[in-house]
N, C-alpha and C positions, 0 to 999 in steps of 0.2 A: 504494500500500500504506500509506504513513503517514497520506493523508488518513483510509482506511478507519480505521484504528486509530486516530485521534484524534477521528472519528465515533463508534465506540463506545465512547473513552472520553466524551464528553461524553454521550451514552445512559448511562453506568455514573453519572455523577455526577448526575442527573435521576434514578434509580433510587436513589441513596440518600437523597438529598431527600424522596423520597418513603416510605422507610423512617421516617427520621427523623419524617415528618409523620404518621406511624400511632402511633409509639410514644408521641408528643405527645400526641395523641387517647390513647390507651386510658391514658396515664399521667398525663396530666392537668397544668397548669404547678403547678413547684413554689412550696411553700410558703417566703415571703420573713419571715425572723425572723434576732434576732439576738443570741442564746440558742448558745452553742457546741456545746449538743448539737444542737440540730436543725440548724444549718451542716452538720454530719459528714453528717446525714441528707439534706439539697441535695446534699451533694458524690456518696453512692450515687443516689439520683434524676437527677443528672446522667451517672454514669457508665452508667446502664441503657439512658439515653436513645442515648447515641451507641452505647454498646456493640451493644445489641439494633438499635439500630436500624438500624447499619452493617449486620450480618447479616441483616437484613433485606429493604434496600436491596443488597446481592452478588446474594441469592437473586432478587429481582426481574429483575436486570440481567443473567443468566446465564440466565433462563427467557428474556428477549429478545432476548439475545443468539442462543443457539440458534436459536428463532422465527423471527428475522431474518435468517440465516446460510440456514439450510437451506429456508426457503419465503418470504419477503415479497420477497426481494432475486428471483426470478423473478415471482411477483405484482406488483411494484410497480414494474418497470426503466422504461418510460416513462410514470408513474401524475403527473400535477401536482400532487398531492395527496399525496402518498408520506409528507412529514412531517408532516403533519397525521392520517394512518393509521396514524403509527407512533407518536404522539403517542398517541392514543387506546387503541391496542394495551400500550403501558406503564404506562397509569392505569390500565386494566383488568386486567394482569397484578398489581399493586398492590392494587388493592379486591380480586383474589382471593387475593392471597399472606398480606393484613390479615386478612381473615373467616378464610381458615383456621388461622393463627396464633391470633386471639380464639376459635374453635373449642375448639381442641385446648387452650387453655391456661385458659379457664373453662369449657368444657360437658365435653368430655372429660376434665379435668384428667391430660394426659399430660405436660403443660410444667409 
């Protein structure tokens, strides 16, 4: 039991990485000046960055978790390949969880 849960915690921390690497992309590296008002304006660019992008990275890791809980863990019980399937199934949950974020948040403008 504790392996399994230290299994998906190290899947949860790989899932926020991957949050974090979207909001990177869509927010772009901040702007390095040294000017106190635009500091204040690094310290919000910073805080979107982990803020959005923890949430991000949960929502990732809970779509996989699920995924993996109730269907890969019978598809994959004697797979040699199984981390490397589940590797691929998390990038992919990620490129989809990213587009529909960028979706909603410049074409829809719901976010």
């Amino acid at each position: 039991m504790a392996k399994r849960i230290l299994n998906y915690f190290g899947w949860l921390l790989i899932a926020i990485l991957l949050g974090f690497l979207h909001m990177r992309i869509v927010l772009g590296p901040g702007s390095k000046s040294d000017t106190s008002s635009l500091t204040f304006l690094n310290g919000i660019h910073d805080f979107v960055l982990v803020y959005v992008g923890a949430i991000i990275g949960c929502i990732i890791a809970s779509l996989f978790i699920l995924l993996d809980v109730f269907y890969l863990n019978t598809k994959l019980k004697n797979n040699s390949k199984a981390l490397l399937i589940r590797l691929f199934i998390i990038i992919g949950l990620a490129i989809i969880v990213g587009a529909t974020h960028y979706f909603l948040e410049e074409i829809a403008n719901v976010i």
